[in-house]
C-alpha positions in Angstrom: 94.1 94.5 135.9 96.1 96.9 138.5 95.2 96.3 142.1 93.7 99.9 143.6 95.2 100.0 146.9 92.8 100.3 149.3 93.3 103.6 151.5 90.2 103.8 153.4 91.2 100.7 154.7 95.0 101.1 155.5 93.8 104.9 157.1 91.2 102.8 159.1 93.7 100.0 160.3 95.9 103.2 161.1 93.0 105.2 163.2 92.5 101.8 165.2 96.1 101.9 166.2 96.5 105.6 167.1 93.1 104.7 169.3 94.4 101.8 171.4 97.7 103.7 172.0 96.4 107.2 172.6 93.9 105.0 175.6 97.2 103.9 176.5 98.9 107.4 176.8 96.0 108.8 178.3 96.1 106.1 181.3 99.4 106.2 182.1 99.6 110.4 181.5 96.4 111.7 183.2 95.5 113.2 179.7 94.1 112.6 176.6 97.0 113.7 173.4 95.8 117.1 172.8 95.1 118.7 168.9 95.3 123.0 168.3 93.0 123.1 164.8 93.1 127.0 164.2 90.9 128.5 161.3 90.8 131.6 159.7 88.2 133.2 157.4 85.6 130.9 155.9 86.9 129.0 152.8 84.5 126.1 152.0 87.1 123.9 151.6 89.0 124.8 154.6 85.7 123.9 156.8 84.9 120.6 155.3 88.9 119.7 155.8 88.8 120.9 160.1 85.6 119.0 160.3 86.7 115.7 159.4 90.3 116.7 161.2 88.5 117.5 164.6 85.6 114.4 164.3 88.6 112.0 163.5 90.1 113.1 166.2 87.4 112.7 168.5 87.3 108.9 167.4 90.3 108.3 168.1 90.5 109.8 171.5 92.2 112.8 170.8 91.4 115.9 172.1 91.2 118.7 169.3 90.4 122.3 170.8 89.4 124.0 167.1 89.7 128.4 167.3 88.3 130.0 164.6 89.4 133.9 163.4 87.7 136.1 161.2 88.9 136.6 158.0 90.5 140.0 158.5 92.2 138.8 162.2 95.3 141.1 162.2 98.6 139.0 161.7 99.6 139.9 164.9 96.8 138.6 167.0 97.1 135.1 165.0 101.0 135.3 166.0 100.0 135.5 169.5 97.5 132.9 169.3 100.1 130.5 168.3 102.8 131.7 170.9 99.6 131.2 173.4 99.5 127.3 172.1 103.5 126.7 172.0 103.4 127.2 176.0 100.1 125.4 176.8 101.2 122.0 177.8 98.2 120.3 177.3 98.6 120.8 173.6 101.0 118.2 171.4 100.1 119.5 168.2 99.1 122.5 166.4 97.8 122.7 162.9 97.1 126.4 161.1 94.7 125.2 158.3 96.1 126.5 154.7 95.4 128.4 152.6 95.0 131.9 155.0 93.7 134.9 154.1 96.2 137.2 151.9 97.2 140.0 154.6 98.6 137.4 155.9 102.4 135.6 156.1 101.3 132.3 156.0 105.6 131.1 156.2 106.1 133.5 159.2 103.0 131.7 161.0 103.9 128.1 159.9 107.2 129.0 161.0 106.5 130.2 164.6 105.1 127.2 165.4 107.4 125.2 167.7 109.0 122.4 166.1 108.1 119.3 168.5 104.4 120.5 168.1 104.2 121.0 164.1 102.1 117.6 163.4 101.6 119.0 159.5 105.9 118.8 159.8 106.3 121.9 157.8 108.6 124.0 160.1 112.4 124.3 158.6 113.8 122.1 161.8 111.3 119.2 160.6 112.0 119.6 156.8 116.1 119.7 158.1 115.7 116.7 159.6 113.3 114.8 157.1 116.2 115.7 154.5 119.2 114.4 156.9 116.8 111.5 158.2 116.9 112.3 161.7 113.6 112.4 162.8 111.5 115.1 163.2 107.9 115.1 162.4 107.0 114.1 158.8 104.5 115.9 156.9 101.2 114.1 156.5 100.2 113.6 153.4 103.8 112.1 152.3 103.7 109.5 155.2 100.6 108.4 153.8 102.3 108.2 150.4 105.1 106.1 152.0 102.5 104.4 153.9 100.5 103.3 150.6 103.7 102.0 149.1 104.7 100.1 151.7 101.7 97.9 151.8 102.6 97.1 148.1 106.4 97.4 147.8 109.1 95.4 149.9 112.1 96.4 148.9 112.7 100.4 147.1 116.3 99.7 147.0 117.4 100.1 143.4 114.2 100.8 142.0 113.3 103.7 139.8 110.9 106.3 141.5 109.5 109.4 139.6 107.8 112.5 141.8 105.5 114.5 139.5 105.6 118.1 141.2 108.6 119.6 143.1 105.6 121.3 145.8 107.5 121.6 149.3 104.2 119.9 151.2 104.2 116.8 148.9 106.7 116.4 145.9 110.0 117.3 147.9 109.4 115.9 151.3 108.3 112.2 149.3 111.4 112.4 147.1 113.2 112.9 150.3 111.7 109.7 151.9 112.3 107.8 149.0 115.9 108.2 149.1 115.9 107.1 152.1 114.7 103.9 151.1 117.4 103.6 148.8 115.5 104.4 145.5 116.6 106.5 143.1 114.6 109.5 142.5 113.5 112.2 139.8 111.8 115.3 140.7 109.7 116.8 137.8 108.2 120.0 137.3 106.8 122.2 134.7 109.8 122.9 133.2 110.6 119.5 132.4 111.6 118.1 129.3 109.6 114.9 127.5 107.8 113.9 130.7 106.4 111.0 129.5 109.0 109.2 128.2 110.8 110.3 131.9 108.0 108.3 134.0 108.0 105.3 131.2 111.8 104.2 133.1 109.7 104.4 136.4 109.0 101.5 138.8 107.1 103.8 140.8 105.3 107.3 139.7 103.9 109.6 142.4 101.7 112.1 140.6 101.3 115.3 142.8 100.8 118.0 140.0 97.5 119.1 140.5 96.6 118.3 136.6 93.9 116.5 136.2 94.1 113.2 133.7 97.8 114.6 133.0 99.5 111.2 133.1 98.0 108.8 130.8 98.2 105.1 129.9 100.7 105.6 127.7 102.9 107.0 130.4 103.1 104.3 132.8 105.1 100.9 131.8 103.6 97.6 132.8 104.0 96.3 136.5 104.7 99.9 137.5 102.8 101.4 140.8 101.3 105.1 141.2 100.4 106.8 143.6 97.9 109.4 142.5 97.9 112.7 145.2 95.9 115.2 142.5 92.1 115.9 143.5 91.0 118.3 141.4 86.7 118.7 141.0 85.5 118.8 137.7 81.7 119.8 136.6 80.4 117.4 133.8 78.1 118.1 130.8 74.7 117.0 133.2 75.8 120.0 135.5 77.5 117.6 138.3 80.6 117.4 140.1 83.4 114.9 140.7 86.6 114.3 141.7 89.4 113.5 139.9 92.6 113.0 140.3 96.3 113.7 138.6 96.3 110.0 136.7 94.2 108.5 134.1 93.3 105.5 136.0 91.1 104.0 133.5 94.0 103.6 131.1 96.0 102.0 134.1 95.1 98.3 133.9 98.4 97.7 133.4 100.2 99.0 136.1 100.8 96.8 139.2 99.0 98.9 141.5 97.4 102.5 141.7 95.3 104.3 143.9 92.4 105.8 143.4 90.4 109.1 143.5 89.3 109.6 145.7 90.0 107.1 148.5 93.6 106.8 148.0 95.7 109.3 149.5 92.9 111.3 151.3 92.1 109.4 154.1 95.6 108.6 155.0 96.6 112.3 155.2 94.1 112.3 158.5 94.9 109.1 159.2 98.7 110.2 159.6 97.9 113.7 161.2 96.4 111.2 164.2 99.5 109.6 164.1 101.6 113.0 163.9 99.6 114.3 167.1 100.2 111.2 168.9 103.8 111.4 168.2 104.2 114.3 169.2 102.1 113.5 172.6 104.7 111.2 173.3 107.8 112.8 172.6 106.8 115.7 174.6 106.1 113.1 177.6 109.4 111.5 177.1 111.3 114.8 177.0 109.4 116.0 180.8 111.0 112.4 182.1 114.1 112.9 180.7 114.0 116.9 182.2 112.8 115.7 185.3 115.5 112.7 185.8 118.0 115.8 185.0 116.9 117.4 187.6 117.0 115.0 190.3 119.7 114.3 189.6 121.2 117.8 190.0 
């Protein structure tokens, strides 16, 4: 039977660590790492996701300042809003929840955010340097994909890794980090040709489609992992809701190891957005040192 790889746990054992070091930071800084959630309009969704953002945060020690906009909240005031953020130095981080409203340019607002405070990593500087590897702030839920893996694979070097979904906020930046590691990589997409026989050559399948049940038994080869990003809620016959995810994990048993829906991939993504903030804490710390040294210098 596959082993479901735990990712309550593995986000929990992550949360701890961000909580000890961001004590740490705050006793040697004066401050606490500081968190920008900004929120526009009222999609359900959208306010379940900032809740558990912000009351993570608070466990963790992390301050998280949350702003919330009306739904029609001109482009331009939400432009200045995030100019207003770039220069406060007691922010690290800044995360615009998606999707925003349709009036406005959710790339131009992504994109004004400053690169050493873009903790979601989806600024062109961070995806530049996730695809050169050198460094830059990684996009959360992909770390937690890497993250998952890691606690089940040793070596990627050789191995045969297949990304379901070519999306730029999971399916490109994990092919990315998986070629770093040495595996080699096929991105699929709609357009692809005989998909199932395509993850059958996979030692690893990462399933970020947003199909529900789209890759079945039948797909996976035995001792294979999969790392299952889809959450997709469905309403059965007695009129209630679940989740479900990209992978048929009932047909799974033998794989090596899966995750499953939900507690695989969710908590990590908050799990590595504490770990993102406090990053980017300390970066911006290290680079006031390194300012102030040059000027004493001088």
């Amino acid at each position: 039977m596959a082993h479901l790889i735990d990712g309550k746990a593995l986000a929990a054992a992550i949360s701890e660590r961000v909580a000890a070091e961001a004590a740490a930071f705050r006793n040697a800084v004066g401050r606490a790492p500081g968190l920008a959630v900004v929120l526009v309009g009222n999609d359900p969704a959208s306010e379940v996701y900032v809740g558990r953002k912000i009351s993570q945060c608070r466990k963790v020690g992390i301050i998280s300042i949350e702003h919330r906009l009306s739904a029609d909240t001109p482009m331009a005031d939400l432009i200045a809003l995030i100019d207003r953020l770039n220069d406060d130095t007691g922010i690290d981080g800044i995360l615009v929840q998606l999707p925003l409203p349709g009036h406005v340019d959710a790339g131009l607002v992504l994109d004004r955010i400053r690169p050493d405070k873009d903790v979601d990593g989806f600024h062109p500087v961070n995806v530049g340097r996730l695809s050169t590897g050198t460094g830059g702030l990684v996009p959360c839920t992909p770390l937690g994909v890497m993250t998952l893996l890691d606690s089940v694979v040793d070596d990627y070097r050789g191995l045969n890794a297949v990304v379901i979904g070519k999306s730029n906020i999971v399916g490109k930046p994990v092919s990315m980090l998986l070629l770093e590691r040495e595996a080699t990589v096929t991105v699929t997409h709609i357009e692809t040709v005989d998909l199932p026989a395509i993850t059958r050559r996979a030692d690893i399948v990462v399933a970020a489609a947003g199909a529900p049940h789209l890759v079945r038994g039948h797909w996976i080869r035995p001792g294979a992992v999969v790392i299952d990003v889809g959450i997709t809620r469905l309403s059965g016959e007695d009129g209630k809701s679940r989740i479900v995810g990209d992978c048929a994990t009932h047909e799974l048993d033998h794989a090596r190891a899966v995750t499953p829906v939900p507690g695989g991939v969710g908590p990590m993504t908050i799990a590595c957005l504490l770990a993102n903030t406090l990053q980017a804490a300390r970066d911006s710390q290290a680079r006031g040192a390194s300012e102030m040294a040059d000027y004493d210098v001088g």
